[in-house]
N, C-alpha and C positions, 0 to 999 in steps of 0.2 A: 504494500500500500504506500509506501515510504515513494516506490518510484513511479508513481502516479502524477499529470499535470496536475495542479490546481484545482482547474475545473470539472475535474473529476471524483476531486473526493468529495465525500459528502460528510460532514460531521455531524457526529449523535451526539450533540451535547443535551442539557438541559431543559432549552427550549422544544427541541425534537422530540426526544423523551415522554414530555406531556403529551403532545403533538399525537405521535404512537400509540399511544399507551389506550387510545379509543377508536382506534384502527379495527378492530376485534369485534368492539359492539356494535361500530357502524355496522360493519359487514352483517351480524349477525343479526341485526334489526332490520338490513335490507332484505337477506336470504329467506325472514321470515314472512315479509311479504308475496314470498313467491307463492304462485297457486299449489305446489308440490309439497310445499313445507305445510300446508294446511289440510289438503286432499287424501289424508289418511287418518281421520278422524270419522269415524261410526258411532251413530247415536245408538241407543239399545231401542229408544222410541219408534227410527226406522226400520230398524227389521222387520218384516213380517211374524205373527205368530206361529210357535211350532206347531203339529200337531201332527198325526201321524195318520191321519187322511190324506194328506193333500196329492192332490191330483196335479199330473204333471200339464205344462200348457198344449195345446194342442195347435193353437195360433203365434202366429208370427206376425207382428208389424214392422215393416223398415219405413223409415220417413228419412226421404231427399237430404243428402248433406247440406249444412248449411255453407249458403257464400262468406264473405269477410264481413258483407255489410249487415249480414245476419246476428252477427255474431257480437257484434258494439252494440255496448245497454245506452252511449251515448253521443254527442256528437263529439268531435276532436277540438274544436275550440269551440266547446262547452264554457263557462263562467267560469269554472273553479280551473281549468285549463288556462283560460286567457290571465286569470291575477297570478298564477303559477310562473309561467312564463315571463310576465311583465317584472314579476318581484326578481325571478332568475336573471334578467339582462339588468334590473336594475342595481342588481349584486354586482354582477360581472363589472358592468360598469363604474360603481366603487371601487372596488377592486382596480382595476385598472387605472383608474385616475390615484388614486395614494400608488401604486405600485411604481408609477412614470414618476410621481415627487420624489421616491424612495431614491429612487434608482439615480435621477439628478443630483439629489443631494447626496452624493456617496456611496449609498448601501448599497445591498446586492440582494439578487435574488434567490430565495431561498428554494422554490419550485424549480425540481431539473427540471422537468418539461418547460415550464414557463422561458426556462435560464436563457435557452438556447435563443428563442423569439426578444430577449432584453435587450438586442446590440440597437436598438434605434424606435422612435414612437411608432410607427406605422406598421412596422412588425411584430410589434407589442399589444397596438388597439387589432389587428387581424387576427392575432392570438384568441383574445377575448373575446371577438366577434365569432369568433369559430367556434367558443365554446359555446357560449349560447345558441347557435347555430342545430350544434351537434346535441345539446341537451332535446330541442326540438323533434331534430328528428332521427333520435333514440324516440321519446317520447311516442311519435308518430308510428315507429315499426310496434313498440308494445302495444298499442291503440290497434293496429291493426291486428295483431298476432292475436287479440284479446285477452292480453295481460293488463289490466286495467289497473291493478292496485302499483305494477311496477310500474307503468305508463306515469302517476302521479310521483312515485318514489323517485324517480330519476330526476325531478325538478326540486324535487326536495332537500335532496341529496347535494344537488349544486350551491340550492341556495344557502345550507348550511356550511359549504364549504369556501364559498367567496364572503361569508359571513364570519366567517374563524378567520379567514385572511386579512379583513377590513379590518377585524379588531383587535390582531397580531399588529397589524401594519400603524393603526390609531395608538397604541399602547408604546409602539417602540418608534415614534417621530423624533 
């Protein structure tokens, strides 16, 4: 590690530390929202009665797969979609304006991904445009896939995390 540039190492100090240390429950609060993490729960109330009559069925019904647009309980810029999205860029957008102050007056950035997009403004505000961008349409593939609880998770997800930024970034001016 000793012969590594600069720009490459990453230090765990302190601040990181915290940083990390809720890496685990994120994750673990996202996974929970997946439909598979819940879709193994059996009530006793739906089962059927046992009984040692029961007769086997003798019918068959198939009903038509459903399309995409069968399958969405609602539209994709829905209300709680559109303040979702809005609060997400207007994260990012903090985000981005302290990150440009930081980075002038001295500091550095602590986001390798970000790191690389820091050598100039334009490449910086396309960074954050991009994520916003991309929270969208993530969003939009879950909306469609009819993952609905992640479709909202992924906007949440962001805003909480340009929101730890803003207030990393507000804290240490």
């Amino acid at each position: 590690m000793a012969n590594l540039p600069k720009s490459l190492k990453f230090p765990l100090n302190a601040r990181f530390g915290a940083i990390f240390r809720f890496i685990p429950l994120i994750l673990l609060g996202v996974l929970s929202l997946c439909q598979p993490a819940v879709s193994q729960q059996v009530s006793a109330a739906l089962l059927p009665p046992v009984s040692a009559a029961m007769e086997p069925l003798t019918t068959v019904t198939v009903s038509p797969p459903k399309t995409l647009s069968e399958t969405s309980s609602h539209g994709f810029w829905d209300r709680e979609n559109t303040i979702l999205f809005a609060s997400s860029a207007a994260f990012s957008a903090a985000d981005f304006v302290l990150t440009k102050d930081n980075l002038h007056g001295g500091g550095q950035e602590l986001n390798p991904v970000t790191r690389a997009f820091a050598g100039n403004t334009t490449t910086l505000a396309l960074n954050f445009a991009g994520e916003t961008a991309g929270v969208i349409g993530l969003s939009y593939f879950f909306h469609k896939t009819g993952h609905h609880k992640m479709e909202r998770a992924v906007s949440l997800l962001n805003i909480s995390a340009s929101g730890a930024a803003v207030t990393f970034d507000l804290a240490h001016r």
